[in-house]
N, CA and C atoms as an extended XYZ file, in Angstrom:
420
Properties=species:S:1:pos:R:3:atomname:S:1:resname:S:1:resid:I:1 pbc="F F F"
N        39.170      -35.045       -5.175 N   UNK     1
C        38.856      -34.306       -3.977 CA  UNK     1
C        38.431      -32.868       -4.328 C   UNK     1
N        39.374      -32.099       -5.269 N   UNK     2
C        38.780      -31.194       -5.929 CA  UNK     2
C        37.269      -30.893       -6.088 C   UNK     2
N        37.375      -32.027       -6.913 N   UNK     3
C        35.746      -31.995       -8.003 CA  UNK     3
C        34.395      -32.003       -6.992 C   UNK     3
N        34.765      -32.775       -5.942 N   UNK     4
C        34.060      -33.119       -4.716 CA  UNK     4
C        33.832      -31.896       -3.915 C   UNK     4
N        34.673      -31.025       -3.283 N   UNK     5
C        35.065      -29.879       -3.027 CA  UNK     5
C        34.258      -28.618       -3.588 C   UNK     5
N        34.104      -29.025       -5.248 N   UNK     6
C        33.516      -28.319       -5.883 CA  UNK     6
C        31.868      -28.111       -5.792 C   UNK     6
N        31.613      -29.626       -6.093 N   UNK     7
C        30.133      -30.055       -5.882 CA  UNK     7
C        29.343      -29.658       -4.745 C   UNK     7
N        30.208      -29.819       -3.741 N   UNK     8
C        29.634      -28.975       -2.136 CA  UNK     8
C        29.160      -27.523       -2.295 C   UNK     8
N        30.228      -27.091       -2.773 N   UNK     9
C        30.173      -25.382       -2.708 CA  UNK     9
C        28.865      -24.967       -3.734 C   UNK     9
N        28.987      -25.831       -4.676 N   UNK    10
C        28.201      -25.537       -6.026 CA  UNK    10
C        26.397      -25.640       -4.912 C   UNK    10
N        26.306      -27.187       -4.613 N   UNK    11
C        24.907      -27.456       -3.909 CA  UNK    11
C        24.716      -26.589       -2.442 C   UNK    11
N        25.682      -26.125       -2.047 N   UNK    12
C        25.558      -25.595       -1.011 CA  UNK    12
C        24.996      -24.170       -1.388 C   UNK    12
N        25.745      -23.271       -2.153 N   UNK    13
C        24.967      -22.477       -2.368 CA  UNK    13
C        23.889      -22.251       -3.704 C   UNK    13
N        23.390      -23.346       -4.317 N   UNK    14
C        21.798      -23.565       -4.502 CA  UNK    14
C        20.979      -23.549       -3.186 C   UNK    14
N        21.585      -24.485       -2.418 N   UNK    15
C        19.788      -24.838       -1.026 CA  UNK    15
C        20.412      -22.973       -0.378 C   UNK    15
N        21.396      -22.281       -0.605 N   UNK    16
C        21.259      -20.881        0.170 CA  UNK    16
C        20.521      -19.976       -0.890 C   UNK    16
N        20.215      -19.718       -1.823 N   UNK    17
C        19.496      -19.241       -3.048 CA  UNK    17
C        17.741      -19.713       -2.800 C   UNK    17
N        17.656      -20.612       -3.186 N   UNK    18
C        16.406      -20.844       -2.468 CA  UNK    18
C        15.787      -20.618       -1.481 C   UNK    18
N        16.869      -21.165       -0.568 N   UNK    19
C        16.338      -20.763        1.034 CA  UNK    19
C        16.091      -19.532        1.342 C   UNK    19
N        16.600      -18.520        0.375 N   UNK    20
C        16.653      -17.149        0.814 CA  UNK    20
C        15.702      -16.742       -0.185 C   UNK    20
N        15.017      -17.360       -1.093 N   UNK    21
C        14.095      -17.402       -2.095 CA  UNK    21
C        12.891      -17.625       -1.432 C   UNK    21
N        12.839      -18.076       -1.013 N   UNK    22
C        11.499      -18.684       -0.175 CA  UNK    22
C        10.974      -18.629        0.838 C   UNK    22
N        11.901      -17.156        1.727 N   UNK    23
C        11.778      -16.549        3.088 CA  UNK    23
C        11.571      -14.912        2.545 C   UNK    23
N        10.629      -14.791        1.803 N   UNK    24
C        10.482      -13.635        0.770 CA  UNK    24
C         8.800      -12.391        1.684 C   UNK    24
N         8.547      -11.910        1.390 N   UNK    25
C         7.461      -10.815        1.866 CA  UNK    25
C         5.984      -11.660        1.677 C   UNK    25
N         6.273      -12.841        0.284 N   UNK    26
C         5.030      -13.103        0.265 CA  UNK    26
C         4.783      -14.330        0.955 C   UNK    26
N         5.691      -15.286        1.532 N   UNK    27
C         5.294      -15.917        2.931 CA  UNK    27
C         4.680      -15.885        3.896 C   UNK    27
N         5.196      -14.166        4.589 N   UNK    28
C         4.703      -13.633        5.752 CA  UNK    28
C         3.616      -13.092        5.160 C   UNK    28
N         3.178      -12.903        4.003 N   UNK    29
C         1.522      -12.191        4.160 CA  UNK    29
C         0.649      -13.199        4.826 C   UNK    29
N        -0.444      -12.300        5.628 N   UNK    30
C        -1.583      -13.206        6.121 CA  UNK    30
C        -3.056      -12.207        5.851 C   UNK    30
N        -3.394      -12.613        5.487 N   UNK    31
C        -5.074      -11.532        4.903 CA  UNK    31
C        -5.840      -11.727        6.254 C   UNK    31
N        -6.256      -10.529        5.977 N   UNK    32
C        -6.616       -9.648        7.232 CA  UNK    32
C        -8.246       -9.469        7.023 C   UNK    32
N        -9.377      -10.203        7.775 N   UNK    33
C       -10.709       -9.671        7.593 CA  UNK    33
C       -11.333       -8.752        7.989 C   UNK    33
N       -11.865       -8.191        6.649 N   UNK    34
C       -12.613       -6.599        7.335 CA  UNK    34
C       -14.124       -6.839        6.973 C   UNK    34
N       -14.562       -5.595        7.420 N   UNK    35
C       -15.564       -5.250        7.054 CA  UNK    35
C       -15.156       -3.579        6.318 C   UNK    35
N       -16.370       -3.275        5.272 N   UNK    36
C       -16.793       -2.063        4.384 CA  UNK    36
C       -17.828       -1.326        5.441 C   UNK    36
N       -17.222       -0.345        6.396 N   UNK    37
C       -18.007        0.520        6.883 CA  UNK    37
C       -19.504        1.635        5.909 C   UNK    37
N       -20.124        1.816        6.198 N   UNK    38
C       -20.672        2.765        5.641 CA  UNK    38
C       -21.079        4.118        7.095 C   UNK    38
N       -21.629        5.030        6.874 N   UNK    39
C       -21.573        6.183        7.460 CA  UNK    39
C       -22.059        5.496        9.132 C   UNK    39
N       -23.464        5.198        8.816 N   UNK    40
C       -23.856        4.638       10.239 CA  UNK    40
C       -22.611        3.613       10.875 C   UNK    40
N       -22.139        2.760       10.851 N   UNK    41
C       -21.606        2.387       11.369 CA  UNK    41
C       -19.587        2.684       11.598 C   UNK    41
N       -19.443        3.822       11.405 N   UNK    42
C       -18.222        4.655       11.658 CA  UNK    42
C       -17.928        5.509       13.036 C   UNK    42
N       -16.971        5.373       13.744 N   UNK    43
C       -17.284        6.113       14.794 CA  UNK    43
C       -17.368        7.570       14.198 C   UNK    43
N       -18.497        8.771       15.657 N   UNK    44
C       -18.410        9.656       15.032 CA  UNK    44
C       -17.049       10.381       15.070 C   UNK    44
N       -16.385       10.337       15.815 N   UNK    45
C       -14.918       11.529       15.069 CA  UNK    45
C       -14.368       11.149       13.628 C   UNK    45
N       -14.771        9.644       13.453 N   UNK    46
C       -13.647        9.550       11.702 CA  UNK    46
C       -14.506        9.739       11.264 C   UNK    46
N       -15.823        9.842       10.933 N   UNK    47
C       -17.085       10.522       10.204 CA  UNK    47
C       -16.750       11.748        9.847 C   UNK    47
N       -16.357       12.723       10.974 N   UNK    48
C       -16.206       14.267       11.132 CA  UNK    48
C       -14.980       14.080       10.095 C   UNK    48
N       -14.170       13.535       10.294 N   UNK    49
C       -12.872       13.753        9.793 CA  UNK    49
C       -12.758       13.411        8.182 C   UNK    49
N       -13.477       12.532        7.884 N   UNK    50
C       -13.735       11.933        6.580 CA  UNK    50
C       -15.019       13.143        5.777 C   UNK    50
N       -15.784       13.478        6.570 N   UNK    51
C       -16.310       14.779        6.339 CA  UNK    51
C       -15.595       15.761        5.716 C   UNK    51
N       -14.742       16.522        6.533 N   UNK    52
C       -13.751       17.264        6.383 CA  UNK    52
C       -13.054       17.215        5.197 C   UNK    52
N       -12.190       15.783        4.922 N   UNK    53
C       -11.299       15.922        3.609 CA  UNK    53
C       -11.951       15.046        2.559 C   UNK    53
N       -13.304       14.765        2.746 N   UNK    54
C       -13.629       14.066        1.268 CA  UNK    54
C       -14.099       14.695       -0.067 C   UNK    54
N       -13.311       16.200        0.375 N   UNK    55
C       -13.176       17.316       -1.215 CA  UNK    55
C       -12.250       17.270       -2.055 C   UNK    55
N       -10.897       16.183       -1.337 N   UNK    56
C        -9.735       15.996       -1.782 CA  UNK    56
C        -9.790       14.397       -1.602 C   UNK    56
N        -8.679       14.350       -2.121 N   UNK    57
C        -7.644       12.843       -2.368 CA  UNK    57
C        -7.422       12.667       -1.083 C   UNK    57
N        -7.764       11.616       -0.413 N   UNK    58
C        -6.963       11.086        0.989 CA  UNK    58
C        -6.320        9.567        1.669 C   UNK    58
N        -6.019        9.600        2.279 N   UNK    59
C        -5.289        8.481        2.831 CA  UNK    59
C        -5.537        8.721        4.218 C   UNK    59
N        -6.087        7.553        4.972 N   UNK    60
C        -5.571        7.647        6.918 CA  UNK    60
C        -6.465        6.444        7.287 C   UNK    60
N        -5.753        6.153        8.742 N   UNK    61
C        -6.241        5.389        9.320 CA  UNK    61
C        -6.658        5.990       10.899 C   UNK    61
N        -7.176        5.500       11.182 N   UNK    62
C        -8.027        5.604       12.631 CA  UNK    62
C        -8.034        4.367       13.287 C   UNK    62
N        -7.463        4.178       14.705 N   UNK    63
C        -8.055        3.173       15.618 CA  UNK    63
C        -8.291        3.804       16.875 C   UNK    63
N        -8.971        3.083       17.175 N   UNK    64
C       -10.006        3.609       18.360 CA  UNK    64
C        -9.597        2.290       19.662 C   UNK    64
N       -10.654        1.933       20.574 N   UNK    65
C       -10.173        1.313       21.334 CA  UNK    65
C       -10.441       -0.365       21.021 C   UNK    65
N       -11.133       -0.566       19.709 N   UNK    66
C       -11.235       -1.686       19.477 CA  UNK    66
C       -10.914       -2.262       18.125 C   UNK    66
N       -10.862       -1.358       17.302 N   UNK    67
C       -11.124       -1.844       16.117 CA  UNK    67
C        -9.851       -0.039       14.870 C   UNK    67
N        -9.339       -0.824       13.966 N   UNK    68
C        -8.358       -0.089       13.080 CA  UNK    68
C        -9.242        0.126       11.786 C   UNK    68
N        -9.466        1.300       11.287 N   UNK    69
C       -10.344        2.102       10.281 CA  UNK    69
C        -9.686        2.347        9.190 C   UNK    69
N        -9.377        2.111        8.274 N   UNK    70
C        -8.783        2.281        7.019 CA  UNK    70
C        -9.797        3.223        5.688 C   UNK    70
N        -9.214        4.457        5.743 N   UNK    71
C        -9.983        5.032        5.100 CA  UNK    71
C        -9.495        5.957        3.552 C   UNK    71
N        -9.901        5.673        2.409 N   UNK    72
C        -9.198        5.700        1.094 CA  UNK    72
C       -10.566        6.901        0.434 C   UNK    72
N       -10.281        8.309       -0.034 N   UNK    73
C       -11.396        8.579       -0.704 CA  UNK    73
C       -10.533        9.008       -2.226 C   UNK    73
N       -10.929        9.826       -3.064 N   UNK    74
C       -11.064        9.737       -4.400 CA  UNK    74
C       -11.276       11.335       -4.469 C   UNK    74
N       -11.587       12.085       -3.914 N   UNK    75
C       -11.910       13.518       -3.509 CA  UNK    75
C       -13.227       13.373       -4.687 C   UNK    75
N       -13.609       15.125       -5.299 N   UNK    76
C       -15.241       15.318       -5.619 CA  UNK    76
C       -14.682       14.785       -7.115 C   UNK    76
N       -15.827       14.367       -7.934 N   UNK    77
C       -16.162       13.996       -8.827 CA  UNK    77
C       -17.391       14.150       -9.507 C   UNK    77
N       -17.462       14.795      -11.139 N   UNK    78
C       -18.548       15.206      -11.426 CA  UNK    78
C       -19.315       14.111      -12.334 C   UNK    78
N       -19.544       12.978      -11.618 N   UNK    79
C       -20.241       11.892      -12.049 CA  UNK    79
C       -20.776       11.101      -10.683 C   UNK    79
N       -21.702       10.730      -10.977 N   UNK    80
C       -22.337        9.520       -9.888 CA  UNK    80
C       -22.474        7.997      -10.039 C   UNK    80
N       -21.242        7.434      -10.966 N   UNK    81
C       -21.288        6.351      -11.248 CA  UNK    81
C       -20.147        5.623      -10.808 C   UNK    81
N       -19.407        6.264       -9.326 N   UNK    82
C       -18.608        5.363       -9.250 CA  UNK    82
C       -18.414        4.901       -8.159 C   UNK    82
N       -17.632        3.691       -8.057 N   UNK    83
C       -17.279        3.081       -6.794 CA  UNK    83
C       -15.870        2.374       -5.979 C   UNK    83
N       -15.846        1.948       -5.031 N   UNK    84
C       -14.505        2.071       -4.567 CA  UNK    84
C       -14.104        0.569       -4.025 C   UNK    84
N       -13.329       -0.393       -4.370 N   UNK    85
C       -13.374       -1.489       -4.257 CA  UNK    85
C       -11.734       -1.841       -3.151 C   UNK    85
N       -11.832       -2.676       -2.348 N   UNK    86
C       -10.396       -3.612       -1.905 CA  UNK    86
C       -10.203       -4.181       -2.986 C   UNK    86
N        -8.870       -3.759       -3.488 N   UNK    87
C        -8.361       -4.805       -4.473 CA  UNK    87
C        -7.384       -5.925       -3.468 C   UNK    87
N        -6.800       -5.221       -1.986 N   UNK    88
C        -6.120       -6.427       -1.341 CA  UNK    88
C        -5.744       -5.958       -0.329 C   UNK    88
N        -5.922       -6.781        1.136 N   UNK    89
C        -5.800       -6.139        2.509 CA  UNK    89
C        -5.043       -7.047        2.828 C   UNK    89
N        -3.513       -7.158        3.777 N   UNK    90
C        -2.898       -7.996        4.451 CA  UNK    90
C        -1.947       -7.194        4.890 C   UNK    90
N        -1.262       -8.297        6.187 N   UNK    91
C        -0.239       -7.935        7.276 CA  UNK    91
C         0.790       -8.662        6.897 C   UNK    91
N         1.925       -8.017        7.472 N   UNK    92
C         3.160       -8.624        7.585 CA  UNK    92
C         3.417       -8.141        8.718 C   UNK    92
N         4.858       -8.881        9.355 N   UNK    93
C         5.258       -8.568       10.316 CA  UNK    93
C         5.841       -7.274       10.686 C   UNK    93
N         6.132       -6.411        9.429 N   UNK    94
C         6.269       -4.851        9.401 CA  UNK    94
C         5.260       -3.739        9.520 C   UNK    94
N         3.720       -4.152        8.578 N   UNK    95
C         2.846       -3.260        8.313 CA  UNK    95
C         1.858       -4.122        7.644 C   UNK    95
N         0.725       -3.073        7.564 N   UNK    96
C        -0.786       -3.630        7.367 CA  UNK    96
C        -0.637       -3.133        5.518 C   UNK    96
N        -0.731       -3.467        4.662 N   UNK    97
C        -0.820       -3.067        3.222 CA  UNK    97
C        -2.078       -3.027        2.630 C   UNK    97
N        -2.587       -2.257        2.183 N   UNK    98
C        -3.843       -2.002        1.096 CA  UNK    98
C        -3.863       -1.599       -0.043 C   UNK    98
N        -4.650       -2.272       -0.604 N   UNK    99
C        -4.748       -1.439       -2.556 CA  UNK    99
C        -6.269       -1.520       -2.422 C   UNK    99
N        -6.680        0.188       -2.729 N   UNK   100
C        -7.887        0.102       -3.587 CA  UNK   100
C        -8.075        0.654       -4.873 C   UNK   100
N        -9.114        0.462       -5.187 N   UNK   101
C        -9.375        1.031       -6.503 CA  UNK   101
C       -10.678        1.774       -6.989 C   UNK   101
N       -10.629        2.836       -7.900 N   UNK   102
C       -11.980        3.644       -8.067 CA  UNK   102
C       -12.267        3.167       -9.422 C   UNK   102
N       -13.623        2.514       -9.355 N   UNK   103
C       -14.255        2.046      -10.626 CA  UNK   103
C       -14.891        2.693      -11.122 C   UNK   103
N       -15.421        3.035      -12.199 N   UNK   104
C       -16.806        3.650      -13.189 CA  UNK   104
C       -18.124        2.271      -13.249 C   UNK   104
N       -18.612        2.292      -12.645 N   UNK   105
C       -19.854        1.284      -13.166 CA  UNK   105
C       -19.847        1.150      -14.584 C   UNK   105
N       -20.329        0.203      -15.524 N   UNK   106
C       -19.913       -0.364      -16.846 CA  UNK   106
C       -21.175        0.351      -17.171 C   UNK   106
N       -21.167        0.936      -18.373 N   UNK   107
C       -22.422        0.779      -19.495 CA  UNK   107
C       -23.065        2.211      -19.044 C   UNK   107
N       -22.267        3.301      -18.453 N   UNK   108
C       -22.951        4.642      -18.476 CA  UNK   108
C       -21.680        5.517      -19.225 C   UNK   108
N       -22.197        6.465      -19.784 N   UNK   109
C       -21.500        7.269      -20.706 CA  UNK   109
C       -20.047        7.665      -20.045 C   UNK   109
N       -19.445        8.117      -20.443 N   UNK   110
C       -18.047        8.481      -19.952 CA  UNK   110
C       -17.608       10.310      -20.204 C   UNK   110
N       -18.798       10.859      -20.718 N   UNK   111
C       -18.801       12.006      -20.286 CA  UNK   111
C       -19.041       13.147      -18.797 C   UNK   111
N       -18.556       13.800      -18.554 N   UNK   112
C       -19.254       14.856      -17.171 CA  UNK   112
C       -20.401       14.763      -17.391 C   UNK   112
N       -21.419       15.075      -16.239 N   UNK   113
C       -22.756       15.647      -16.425 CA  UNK   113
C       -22.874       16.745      -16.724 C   UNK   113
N       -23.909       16.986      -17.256 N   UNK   114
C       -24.193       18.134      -17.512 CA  UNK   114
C       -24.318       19.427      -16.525 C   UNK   114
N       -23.994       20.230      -17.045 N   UNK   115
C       -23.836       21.662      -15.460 CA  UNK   115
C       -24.903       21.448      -14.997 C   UNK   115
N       -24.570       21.855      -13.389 N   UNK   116
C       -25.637       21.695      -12.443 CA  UNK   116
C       -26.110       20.090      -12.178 C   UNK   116
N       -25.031       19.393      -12.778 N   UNK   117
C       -25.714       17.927      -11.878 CA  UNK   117
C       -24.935       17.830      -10.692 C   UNK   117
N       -25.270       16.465      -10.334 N   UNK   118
C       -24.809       16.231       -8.860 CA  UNK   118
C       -22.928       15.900       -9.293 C   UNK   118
N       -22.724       15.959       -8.134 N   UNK   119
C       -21.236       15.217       -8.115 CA  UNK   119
C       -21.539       14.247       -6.830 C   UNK   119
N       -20.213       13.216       -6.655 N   UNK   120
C       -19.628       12.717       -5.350 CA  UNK   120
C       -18.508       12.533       -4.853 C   UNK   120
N       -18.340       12.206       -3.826 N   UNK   121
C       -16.821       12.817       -3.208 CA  UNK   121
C       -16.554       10.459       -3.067 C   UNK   121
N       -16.233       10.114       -3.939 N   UNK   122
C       -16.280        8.407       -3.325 CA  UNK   122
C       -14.988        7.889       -2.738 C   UNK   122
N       -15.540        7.392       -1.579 N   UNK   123
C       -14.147        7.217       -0.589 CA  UNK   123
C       -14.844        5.916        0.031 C   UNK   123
N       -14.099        4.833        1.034 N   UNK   124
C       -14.089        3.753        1.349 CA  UNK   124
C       -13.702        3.644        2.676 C   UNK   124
N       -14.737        3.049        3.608 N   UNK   125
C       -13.865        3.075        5.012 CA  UNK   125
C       -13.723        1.267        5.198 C   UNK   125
N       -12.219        0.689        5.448 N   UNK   126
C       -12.641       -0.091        5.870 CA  UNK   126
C       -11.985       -0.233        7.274 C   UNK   126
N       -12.954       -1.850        8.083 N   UNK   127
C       -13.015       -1.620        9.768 CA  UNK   127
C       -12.361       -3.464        9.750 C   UNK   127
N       -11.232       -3.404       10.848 N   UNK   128
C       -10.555       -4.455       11.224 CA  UNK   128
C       -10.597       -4.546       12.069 C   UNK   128
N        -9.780       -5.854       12.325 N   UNK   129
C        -9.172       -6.061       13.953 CA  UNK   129
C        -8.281       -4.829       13.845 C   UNK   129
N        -7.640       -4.269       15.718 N   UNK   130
C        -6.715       -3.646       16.077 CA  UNK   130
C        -5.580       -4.351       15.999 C   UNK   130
N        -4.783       -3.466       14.828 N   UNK   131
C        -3.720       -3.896       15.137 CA  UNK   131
C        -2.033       -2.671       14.885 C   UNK   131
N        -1.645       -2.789       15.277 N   UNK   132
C        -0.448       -1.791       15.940 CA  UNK   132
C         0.426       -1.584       14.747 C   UNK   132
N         0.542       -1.557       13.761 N   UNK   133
C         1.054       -1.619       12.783 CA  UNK   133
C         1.049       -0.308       11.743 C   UNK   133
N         2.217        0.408       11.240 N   UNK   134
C         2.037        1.409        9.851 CA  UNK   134
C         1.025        0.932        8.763 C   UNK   134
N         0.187        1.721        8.666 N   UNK   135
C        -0.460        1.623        7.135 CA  UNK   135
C         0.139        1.539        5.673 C   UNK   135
N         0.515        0.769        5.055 N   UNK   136
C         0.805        1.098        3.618 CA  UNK   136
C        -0.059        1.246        2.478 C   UNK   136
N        -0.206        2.495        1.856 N   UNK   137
C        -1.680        2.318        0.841 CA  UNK   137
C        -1.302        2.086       -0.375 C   UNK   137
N        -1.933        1.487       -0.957 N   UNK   138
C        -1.265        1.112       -3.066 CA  UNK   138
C        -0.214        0.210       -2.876 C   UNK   138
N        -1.138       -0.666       -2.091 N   UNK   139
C         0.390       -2.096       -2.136 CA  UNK   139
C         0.434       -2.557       -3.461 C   UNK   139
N         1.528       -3.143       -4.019 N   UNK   140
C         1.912       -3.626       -4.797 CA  UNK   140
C         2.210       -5.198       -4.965 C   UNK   140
């Protein structure tokens, strides 16, 4: 009766280990479709606003009356070879999570330009459904 006794407790809490294994953050993700705004199609106040801080590093979101704006820049940079990619957009039942990332295009030098070239400020807007949720940026 013991041993029996034992075996319960033992299998009982395996299926609670699992079960609690398998009701984890990455269940509830559900990927979220966007679109990659570019200037024309941004409303104008997050234009203005993305204006404003794309001399610096930023983070923010914007929703409007239809649609949630996710906007990531990189501040100025004295090269013109780079770009800004979704590495991963999804919801949970807590918050909306994003990772992006700033690339160098392959196969151009990895030095500054030379004084007096151009720079760019490269930043990323992206445009979703509305949805009511905290932003998290550099999901993991």
């Amino acid at each position: 009766m013991k041993k029996l006794l034992m075996l319960v407790l033992t299998l009982g809490t395996m299926f609670f280990i699992v079960g609690c294994n398998g009701d984890n953050q990455e269940s509830k993700k559900k990927s979220i479709d966007f679109t990659v705004c570019d200037e024309s199609r941004m409303p104008n106040e997050l234009l203005e606003i993305v204006n404003e801080k794309k001399e610096k590093i930023f983070k923010l979101s914007y929703i409007n009356d239809n649609y949630l704006y996710i906007a990531v820049g990189y501040g100025e940079r004295n090269r013109q070879d780079f770009s800004v990619i979704v590495e991963d957009l999804y919801v949970t039942d807590n918050a909306i999570y994003v990772d992006t990332e700033l690339y160098m295009k392959e196969n151009t030098p990895t030095d500054s330009l030379a004084e007096g070239g151009a720079s760019m400020y490269p930043y990323i807007v992206i445009k979703c459904e509305k949805i009511d949720l905290p932003v998290v940026f550099d999901a993991d």
